[in-house]
gemmi code that builds the backbone of each chain (N, CA, C; Angstrom):
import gemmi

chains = {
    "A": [
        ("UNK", (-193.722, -46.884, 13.524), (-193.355, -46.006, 14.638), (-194.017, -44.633, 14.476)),
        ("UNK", (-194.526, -43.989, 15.901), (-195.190, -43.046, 15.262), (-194.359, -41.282, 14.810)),
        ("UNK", (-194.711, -40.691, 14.511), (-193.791, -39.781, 14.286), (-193.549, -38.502, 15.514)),
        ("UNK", (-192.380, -38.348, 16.469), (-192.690, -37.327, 17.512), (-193.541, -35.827, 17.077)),
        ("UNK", (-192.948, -35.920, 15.852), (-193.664, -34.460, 15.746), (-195.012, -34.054, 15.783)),
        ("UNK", (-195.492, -35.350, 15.756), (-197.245, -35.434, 16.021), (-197.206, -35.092, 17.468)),
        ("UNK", (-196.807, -35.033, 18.633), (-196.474, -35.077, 19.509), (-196.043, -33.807, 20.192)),
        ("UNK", (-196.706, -32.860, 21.120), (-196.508, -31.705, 21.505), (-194.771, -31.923, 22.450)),
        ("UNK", (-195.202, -33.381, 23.414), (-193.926, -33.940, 24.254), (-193.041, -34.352, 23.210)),
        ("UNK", (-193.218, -35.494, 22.497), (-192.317, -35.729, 21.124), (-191.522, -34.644, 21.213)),
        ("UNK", (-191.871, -33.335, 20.673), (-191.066, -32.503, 19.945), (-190.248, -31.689, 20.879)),
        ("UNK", (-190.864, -31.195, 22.064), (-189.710, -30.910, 22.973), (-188.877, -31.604, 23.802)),
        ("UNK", (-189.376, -32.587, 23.752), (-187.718, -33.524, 24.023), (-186.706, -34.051, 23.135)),
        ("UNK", (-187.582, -33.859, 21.344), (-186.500, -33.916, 20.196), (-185.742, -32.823, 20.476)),
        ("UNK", (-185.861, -31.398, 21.073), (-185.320, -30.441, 20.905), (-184.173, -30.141, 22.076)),
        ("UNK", (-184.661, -31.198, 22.923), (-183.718, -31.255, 24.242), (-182.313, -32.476, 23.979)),
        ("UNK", (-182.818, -33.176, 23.210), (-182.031, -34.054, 22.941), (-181.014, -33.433, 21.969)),
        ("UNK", (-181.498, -32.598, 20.847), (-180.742, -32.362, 19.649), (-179.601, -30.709, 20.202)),
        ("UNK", (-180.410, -30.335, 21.544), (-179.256, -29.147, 22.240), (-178.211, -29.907, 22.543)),
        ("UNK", (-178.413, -31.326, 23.075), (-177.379, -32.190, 24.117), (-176.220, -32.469, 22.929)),
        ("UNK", (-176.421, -33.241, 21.846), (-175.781, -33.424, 20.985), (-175.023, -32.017, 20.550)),
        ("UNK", (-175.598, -30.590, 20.013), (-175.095, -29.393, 19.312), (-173.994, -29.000, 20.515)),
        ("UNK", (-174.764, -29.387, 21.499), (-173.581, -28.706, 22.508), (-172.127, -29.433, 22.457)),
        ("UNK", (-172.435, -30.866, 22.500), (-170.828, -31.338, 22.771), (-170.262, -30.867, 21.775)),
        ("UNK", (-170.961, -30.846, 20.509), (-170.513, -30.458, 18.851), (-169.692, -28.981, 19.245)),
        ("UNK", (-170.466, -28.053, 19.856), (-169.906, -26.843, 19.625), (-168.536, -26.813, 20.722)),
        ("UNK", (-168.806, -27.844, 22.382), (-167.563, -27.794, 23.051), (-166.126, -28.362, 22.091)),
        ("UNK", (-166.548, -29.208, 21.180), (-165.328, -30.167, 20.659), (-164.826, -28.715, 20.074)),
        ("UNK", (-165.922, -28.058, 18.799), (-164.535, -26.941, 18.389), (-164.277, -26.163, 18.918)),
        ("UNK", (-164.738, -25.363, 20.375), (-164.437, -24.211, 20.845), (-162.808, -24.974, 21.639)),
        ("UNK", (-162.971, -25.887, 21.350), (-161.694, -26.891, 21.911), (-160.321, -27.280, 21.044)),
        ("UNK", (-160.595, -27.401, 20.075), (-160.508, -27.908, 19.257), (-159.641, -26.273, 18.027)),
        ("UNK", (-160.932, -25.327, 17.784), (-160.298, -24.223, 17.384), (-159.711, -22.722, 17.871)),
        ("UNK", (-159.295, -22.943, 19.004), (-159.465, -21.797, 19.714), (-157.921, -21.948, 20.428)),
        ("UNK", (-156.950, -20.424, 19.874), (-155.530, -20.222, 20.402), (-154.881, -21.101, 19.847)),
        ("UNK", (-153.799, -21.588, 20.429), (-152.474, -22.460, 20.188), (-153.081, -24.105, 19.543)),
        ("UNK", (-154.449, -24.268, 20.095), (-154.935, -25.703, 19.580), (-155.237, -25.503, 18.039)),
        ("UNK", (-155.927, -24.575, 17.409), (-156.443, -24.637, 16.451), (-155.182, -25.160, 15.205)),
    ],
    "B": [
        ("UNK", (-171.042, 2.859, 20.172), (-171.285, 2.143, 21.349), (-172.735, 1.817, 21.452)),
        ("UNK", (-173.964, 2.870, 21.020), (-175.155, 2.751, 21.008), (-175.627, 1.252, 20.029)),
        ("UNK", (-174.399, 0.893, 19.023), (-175.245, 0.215, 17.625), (-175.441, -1.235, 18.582)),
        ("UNK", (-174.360, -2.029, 19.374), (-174.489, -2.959, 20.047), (-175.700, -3.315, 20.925)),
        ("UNK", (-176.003, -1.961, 21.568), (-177.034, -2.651, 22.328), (-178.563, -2.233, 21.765)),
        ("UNK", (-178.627, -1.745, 20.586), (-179.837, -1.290, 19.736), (-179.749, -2.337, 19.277)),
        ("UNK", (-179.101, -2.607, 18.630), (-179.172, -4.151, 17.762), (-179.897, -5.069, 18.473)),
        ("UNK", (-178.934, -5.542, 19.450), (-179.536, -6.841, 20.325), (-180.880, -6.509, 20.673)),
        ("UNK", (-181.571, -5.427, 21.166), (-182.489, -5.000, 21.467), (-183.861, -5.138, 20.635)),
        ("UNK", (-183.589, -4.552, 19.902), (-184.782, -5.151, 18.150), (-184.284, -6.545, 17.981)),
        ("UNK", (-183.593, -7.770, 18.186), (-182.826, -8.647, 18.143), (-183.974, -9.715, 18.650)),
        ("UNK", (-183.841, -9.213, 19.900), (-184.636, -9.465, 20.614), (-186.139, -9.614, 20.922)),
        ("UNK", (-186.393, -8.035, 20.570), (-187.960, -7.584, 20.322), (-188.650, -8.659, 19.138)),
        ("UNK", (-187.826, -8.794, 18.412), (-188.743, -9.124, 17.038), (-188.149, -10.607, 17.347)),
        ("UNK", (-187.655, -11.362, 17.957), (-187.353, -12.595, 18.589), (-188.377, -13.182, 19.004)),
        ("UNK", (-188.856, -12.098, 19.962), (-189.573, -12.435, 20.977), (-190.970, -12.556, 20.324)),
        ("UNK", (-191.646, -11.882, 19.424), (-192.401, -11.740, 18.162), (-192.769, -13.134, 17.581)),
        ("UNK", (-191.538, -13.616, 17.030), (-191.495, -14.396, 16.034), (-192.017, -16.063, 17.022)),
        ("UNK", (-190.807, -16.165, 17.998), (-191.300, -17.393, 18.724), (-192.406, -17.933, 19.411)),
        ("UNK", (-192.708, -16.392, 20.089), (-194.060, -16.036, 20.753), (-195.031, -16.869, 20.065)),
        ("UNK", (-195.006, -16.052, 18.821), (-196.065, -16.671, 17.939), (-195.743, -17.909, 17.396)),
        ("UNK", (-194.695, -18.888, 17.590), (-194.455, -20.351, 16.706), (-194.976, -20.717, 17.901)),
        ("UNK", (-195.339, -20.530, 19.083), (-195.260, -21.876, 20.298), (-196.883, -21.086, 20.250)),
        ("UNK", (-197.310, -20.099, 20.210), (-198.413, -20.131, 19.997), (-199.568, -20.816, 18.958)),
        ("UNK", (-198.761, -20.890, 17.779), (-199.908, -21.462, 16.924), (-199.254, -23.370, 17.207)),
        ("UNK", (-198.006, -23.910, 17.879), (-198.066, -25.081, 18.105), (-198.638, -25.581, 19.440)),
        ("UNK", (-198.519, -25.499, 20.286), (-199.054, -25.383, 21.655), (-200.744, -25.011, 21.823)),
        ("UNK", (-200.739, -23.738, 21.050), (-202.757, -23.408, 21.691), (-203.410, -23.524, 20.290)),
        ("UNK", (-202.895, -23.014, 19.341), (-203.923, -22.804, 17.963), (-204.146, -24.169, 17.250)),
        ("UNK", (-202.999, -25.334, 17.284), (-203.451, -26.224, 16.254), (-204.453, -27.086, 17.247)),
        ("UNK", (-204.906, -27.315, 18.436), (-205.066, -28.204, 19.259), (-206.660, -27.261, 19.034)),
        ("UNK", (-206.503, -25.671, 18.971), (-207.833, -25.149, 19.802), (-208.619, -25.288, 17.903)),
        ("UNK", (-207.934, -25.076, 16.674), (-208.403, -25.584, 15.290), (-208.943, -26.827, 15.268)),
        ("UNK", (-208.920, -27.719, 15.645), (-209.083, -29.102, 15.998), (-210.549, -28.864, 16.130)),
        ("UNK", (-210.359, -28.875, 17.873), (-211.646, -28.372, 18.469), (-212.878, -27.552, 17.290)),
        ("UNK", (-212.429, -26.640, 16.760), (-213.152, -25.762, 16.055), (-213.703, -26.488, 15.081)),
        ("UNK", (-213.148, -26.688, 14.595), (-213.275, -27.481, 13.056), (-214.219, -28.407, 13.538)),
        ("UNK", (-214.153, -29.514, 14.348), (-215.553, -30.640, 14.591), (-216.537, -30.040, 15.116)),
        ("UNK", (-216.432, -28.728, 15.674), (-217.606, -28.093, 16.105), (-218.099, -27.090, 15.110)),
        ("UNK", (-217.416, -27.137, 13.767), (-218.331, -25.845, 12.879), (-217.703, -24.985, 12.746)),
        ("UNK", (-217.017, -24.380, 13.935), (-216.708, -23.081, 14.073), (-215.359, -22.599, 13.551)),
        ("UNK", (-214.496, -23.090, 13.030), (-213.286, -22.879, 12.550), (-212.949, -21.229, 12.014)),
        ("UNK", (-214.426, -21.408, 11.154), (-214.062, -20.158, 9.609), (-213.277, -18.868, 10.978)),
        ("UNK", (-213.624, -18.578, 11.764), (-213.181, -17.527, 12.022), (-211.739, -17.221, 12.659)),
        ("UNK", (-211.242, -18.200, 13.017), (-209.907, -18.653, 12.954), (-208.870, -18.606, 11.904)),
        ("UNK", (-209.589, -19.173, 10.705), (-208.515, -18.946, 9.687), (-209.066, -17.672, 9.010)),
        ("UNK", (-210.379, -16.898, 9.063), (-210.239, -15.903, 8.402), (-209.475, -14.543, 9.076)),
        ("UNK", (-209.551, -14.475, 10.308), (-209.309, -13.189, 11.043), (-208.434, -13.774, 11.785)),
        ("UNK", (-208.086, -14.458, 12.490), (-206.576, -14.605, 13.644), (-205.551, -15.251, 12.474)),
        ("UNK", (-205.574, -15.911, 11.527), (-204.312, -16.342, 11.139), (-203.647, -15.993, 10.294)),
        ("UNK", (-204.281, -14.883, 9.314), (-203.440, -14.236, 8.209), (-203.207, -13.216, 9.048)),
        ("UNK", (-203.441, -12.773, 9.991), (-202.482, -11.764, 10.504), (-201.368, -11.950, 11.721)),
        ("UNK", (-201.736, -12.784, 11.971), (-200.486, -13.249, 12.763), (-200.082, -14.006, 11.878)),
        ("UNK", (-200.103, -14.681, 10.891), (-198.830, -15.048, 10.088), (-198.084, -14.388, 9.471)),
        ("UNK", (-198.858, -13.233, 9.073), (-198.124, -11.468, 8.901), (-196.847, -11.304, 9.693)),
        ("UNK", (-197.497, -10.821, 11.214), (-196.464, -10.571, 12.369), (-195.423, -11.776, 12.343)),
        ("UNK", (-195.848, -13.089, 12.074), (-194.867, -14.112, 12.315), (-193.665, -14.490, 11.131)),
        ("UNK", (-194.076, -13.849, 9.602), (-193.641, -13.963, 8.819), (-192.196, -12.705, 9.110)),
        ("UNK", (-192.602, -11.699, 9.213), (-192.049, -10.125, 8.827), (-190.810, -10.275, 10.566)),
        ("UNK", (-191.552, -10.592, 11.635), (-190.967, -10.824, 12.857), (-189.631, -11.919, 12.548)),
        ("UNK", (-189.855, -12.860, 11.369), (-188.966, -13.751, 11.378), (-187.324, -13.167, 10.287)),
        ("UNK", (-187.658, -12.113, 9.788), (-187.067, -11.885, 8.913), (-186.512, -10.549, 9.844)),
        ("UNK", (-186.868, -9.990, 10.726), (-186.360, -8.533, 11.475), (-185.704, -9.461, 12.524)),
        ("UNK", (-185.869, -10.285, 12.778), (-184.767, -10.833, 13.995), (-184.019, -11.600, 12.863)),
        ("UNK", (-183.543, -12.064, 11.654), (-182.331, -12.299, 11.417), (-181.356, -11.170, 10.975)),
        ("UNK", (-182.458, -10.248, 10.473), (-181.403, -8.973, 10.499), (-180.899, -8.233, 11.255)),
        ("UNK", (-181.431, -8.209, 12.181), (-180.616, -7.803, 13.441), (-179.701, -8.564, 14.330)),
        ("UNK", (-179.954, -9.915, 13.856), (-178.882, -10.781, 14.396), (-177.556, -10.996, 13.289)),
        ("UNK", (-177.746, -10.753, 12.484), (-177.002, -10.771, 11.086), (-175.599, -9.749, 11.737)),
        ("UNK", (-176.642, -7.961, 11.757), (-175.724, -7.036, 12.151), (-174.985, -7.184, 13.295)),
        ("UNK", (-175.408, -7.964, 14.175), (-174.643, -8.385, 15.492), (-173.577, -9.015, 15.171)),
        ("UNK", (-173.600, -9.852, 14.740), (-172.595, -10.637, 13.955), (-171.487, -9.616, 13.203)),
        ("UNK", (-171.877, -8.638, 12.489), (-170.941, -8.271, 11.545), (-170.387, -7.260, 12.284)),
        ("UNK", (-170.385, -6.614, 13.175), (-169.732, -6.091, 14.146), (-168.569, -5.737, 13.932)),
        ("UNK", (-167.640, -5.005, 13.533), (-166.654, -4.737, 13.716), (-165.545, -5.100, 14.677)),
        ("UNK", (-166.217, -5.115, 16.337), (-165.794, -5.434, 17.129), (-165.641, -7.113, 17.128)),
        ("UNK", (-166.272, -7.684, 16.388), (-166.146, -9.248, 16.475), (-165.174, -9.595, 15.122)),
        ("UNK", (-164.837, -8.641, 14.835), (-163.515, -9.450, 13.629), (-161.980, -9.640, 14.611)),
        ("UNK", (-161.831, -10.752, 14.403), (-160.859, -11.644, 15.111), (-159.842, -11.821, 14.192)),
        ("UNK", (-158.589, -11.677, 14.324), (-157.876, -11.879, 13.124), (-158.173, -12.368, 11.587)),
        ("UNK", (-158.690, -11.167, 11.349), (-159.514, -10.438, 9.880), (-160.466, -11.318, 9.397)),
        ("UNK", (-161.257, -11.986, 10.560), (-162.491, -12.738, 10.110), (-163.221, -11.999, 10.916)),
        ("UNK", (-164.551, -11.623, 9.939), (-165.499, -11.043, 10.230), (-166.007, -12.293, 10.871)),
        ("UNK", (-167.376, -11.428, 12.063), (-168.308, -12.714, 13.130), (-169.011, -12.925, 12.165)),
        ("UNK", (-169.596, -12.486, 11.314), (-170.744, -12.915, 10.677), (-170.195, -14.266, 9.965)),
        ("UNK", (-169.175, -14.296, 9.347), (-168.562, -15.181, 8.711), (-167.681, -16.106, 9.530)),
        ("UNK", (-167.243, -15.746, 10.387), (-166.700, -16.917, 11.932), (-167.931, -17.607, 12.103)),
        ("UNK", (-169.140, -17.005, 12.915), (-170.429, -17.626, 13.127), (-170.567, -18.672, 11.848)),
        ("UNK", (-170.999, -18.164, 10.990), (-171.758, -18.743, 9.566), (-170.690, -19.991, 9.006)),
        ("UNK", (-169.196, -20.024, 9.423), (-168.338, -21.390, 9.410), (-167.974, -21.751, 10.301)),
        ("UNK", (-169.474, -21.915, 11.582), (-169.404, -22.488, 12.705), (-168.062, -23.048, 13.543)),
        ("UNK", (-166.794, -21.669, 13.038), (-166.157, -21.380, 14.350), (-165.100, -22.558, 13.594)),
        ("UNK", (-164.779, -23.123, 12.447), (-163.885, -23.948, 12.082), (-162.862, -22.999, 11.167)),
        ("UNK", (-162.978, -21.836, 11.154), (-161.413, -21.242, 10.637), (-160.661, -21.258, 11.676)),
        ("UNK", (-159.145, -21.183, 11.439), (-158.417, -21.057, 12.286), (-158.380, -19.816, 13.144)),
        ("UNK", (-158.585, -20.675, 14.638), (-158.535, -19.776, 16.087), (-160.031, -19.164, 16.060)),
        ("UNK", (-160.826, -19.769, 15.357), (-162.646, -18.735, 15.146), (-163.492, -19.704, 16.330)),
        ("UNK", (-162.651, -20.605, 17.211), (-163.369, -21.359, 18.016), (-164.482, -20.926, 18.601)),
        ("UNK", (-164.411, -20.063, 19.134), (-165.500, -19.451, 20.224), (-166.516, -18.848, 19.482)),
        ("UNK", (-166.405, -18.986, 18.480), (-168.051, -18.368, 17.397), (-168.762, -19.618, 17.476)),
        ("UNK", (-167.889, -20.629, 17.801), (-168.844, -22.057, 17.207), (-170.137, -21.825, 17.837)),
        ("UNK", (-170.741, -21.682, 19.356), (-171.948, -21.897, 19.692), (-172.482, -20.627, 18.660)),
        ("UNK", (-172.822, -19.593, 19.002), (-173.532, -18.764, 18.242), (-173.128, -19.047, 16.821)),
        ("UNK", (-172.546, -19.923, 16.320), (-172.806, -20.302, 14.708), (-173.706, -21.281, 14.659)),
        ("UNK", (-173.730, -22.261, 15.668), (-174.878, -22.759, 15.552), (-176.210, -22.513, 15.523)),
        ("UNK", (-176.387, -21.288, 16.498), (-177.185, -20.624, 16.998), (-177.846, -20.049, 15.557)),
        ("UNK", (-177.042, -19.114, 15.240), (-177.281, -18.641, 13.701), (-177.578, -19.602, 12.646)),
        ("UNK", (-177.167, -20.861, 12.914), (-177.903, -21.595, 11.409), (-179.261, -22.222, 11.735)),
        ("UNK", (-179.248, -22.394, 13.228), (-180.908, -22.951, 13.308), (-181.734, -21.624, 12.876)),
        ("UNK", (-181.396, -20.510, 13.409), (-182.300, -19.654, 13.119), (-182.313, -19.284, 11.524)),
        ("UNK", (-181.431, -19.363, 11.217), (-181.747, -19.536, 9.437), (-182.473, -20.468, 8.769)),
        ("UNK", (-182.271, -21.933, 9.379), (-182.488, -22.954, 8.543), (-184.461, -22.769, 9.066)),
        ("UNK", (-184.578, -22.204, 10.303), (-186.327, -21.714, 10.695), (-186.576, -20.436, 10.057)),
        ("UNK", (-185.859, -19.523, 9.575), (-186.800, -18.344, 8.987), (-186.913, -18.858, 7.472)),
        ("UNK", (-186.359, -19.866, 6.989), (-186.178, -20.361, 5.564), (-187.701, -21.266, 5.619)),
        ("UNK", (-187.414, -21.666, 6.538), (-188.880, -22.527, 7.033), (-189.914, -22.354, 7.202)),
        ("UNK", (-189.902, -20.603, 7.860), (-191.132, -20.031, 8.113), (-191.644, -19.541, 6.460)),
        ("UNK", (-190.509, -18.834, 5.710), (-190.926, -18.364, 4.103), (-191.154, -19.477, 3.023)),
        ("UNK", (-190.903, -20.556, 3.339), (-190.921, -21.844, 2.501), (-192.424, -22.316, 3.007)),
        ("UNK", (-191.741, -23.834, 3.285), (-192.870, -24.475, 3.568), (-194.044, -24.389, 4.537)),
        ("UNK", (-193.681, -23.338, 5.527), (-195.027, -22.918, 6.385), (-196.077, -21.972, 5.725)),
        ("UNK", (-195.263, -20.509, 4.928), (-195.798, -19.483, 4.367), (-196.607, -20.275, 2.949)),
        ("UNK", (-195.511, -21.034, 2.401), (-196.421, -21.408, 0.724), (-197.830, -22.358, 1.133)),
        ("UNK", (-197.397, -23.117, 2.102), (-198.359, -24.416, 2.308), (-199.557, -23.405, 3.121)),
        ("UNK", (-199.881, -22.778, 4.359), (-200.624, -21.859, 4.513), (-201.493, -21.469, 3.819)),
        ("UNK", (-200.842, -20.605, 2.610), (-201.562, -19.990, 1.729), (-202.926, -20.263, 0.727)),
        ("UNK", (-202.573, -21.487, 0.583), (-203.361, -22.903, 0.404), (-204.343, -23.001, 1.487)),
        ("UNK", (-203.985, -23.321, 2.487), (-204.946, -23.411, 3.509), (-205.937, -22.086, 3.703)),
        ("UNK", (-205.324, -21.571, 3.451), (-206.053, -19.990, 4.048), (-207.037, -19.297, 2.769)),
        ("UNK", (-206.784, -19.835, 1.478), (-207.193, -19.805, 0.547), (-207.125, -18.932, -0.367)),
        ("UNK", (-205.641, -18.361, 0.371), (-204.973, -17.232, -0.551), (-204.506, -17.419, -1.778)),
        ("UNK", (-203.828, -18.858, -2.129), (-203.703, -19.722, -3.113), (-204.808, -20.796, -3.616)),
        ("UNK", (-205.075, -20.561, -4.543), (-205.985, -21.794, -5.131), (-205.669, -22.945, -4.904)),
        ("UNK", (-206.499, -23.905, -4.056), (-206.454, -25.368, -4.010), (-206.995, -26.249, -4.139)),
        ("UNK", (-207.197, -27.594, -4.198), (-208.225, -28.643, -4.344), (-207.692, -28.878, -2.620)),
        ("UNK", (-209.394, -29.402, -2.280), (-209.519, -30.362, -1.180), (-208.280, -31.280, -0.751)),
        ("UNK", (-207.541, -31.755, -1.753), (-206.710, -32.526, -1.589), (-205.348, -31.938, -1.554)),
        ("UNK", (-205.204, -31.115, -2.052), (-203.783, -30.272, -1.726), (-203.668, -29.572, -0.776)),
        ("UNK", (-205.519, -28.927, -0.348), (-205.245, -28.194, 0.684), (-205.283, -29.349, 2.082)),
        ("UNK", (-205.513, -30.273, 2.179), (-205.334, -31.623, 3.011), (-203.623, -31.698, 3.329)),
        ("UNK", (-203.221, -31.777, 1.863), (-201.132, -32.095, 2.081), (-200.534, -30.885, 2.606)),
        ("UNK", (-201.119, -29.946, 2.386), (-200.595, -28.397, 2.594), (-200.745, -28.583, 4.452)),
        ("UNK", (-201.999, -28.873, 4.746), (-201.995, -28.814, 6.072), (-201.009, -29.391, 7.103)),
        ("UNK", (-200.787, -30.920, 6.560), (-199.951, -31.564, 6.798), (-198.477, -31.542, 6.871)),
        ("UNK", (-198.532, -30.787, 5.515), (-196.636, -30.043, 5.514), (-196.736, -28.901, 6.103)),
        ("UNK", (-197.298, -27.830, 6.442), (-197.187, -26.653, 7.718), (-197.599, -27.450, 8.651)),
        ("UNK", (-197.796, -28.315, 9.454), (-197.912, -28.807, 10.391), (-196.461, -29.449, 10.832)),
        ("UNK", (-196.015, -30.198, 9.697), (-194.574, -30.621, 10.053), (-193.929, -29.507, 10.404)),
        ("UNK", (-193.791, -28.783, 9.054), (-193.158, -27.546, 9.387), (-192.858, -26.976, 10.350)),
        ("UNK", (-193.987, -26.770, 10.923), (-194.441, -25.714, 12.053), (-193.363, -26.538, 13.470)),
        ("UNK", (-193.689, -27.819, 13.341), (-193.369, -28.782, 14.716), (-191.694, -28.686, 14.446)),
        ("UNK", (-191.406, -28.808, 13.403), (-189.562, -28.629, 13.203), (-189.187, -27.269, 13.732)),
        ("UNK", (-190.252, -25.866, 13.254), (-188.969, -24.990, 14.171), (-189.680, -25.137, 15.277)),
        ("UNK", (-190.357, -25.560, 15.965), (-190.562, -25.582, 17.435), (-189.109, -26.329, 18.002)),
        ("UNK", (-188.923, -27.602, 17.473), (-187.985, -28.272, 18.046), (-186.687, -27.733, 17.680)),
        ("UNK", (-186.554, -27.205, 16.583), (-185.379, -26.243, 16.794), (-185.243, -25.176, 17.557)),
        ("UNK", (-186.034, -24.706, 18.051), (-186.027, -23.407, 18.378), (-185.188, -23.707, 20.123)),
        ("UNK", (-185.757, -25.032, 20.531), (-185.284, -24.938, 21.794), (-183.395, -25.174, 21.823)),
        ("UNK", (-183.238, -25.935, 20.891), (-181.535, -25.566, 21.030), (-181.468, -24.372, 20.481)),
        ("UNK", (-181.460, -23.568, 19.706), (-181.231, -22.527, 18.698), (-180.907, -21.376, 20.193)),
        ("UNK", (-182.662, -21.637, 20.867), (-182.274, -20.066, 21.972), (-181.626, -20.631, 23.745)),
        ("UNK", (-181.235, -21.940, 23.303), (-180.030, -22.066, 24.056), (-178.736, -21.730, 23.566)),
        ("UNK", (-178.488, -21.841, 22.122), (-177.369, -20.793, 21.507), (-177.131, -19.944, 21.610)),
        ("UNK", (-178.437, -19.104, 21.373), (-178.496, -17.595, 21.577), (-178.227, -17.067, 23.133)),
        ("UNK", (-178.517, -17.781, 24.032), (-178.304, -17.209, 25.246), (-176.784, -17.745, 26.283)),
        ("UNK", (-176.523, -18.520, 25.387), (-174.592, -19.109, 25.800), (-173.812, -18.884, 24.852)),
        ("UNK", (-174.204, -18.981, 23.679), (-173.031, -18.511, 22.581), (-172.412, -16.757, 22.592)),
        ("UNK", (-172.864, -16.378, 22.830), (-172.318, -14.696, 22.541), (-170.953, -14.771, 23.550)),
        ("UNK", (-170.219, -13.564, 23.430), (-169.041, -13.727, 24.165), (-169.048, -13.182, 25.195)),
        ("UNK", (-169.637, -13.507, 26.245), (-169.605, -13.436, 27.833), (-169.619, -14.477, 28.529)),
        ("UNK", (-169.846, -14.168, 29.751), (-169.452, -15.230, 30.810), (-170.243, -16.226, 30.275)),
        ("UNK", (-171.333, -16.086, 29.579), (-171.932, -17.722, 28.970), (-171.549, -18.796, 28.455)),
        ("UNK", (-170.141, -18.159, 27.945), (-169.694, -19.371, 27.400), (-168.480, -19.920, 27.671)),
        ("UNK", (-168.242, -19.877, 29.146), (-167.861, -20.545, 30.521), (-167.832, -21.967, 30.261)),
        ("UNK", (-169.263, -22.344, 29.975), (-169.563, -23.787, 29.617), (-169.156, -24.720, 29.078)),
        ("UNK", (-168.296, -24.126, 27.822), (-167.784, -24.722, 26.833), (-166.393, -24.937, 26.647)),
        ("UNK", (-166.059, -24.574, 27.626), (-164.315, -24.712, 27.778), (-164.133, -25.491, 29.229)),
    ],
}
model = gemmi.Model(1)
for chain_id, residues in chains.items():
    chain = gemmi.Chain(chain_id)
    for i, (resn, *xyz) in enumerate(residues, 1):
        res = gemmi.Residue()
        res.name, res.seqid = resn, gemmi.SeqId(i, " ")
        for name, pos in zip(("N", "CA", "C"), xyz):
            atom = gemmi.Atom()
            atom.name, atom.element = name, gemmi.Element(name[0])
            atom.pos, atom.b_iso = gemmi.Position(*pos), 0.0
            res.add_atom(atom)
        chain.add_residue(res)
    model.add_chain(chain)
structure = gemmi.Structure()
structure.add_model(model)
structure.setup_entities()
């Protein structure tokens, strides 16, 4: 398989993909730690 | 009242510095080196454009974490006696530190890339550039590992300054609740 990072497209859609993921990450704790939930 | 928006400001400036120049040498310089190199013409590329913008890109990478550092440590961002710098930096998992989480993220990509830029882009470079002594063959792997290098904070960079521009505490981070 080849590696994206060889890849100018590869790498900005690794980087679009890896916001999609950080984001739910960061909604779960702003959810999760924030007021009466934490 | 002045330190907040001086901060962000050089924050910014030397942000703008640092990335400028990563999407520059990934995007136009390694593609236009290419070119150079099968045509002869390289030497002047790595002698005169790249040790000095790796200068600006090195020094740029280290003035935007310090000014993002001080943003963080803010006075105004200690939340029941957790400092931001340290809310941010335990990505918002102390108790009630929720809302640091995006800009903690934000803050560790940009760490885990200025570590990146002084590590393996700056040492492997050096090699290339022939600031460090190399064989043909190291300076071959060297190329190869600042090349990775280089392509990792690109791809970080695009979540990182989606952090940076929703994580802080304004209406940006609307999103997340």
């Amino acid at each position: 398989m080849k590696n994206p990072l060889d890849s100018r497209w590869g790498t900005v859609i690794c980087g679009f993909i890896l916001t999609a993921v950080l984001y739910y990450i960061a909604r779960w704790i702003v959810a999760t730690h924030t007021g009466a939930a934490s | 009242m002045w330190g907040d928006p001086i901060m962000r400001w050089f924050h910014v400036l030397a942000g703008v510095m640092w990335i400028g120049l990563l999407y520059f040498f990934n995007f136009v310089n390694a593609e236009s080196v290419k070119e150079a190199t099968a045509a002869g013409e390289a030497g002047p590329i790595s002698k005169y454009i790249m040790p000095r913008a790796l200068a600006f890109f090195r020094y740029a990478a280290v003035l935007t974490w310090i000014f993002g550092a001080g943003l963080l440590s803010q006075p105004a961002l200690t939340h029941n006696g957790v400092n931001g710098f340290v809310a941010a930096f335990t990505l918002g998992l102390l108790p009630d530190q929720g809302a640091m989480a995006p800009i903690g993220i934000g803050a560790w990509l940009g760490t885990i890339m200025m570590i990146n830029v002084w590590g393996p882009i700056w040492q492997n470079q050096k090699k290339i550039l022939g600031i460090k002594p190399a064989t043909d063959e190291e300076k071959a792997k060297a190329r190869r590992v600042a090349f990775l290098a280089s392509r990792v904070n690109t791809l970080l960079s695009i979540p990182m300054l989606f952090f940076m521009v929703t994580g802080p505490l304004t209406q940006g981070q609307g999103i997340y609740h």
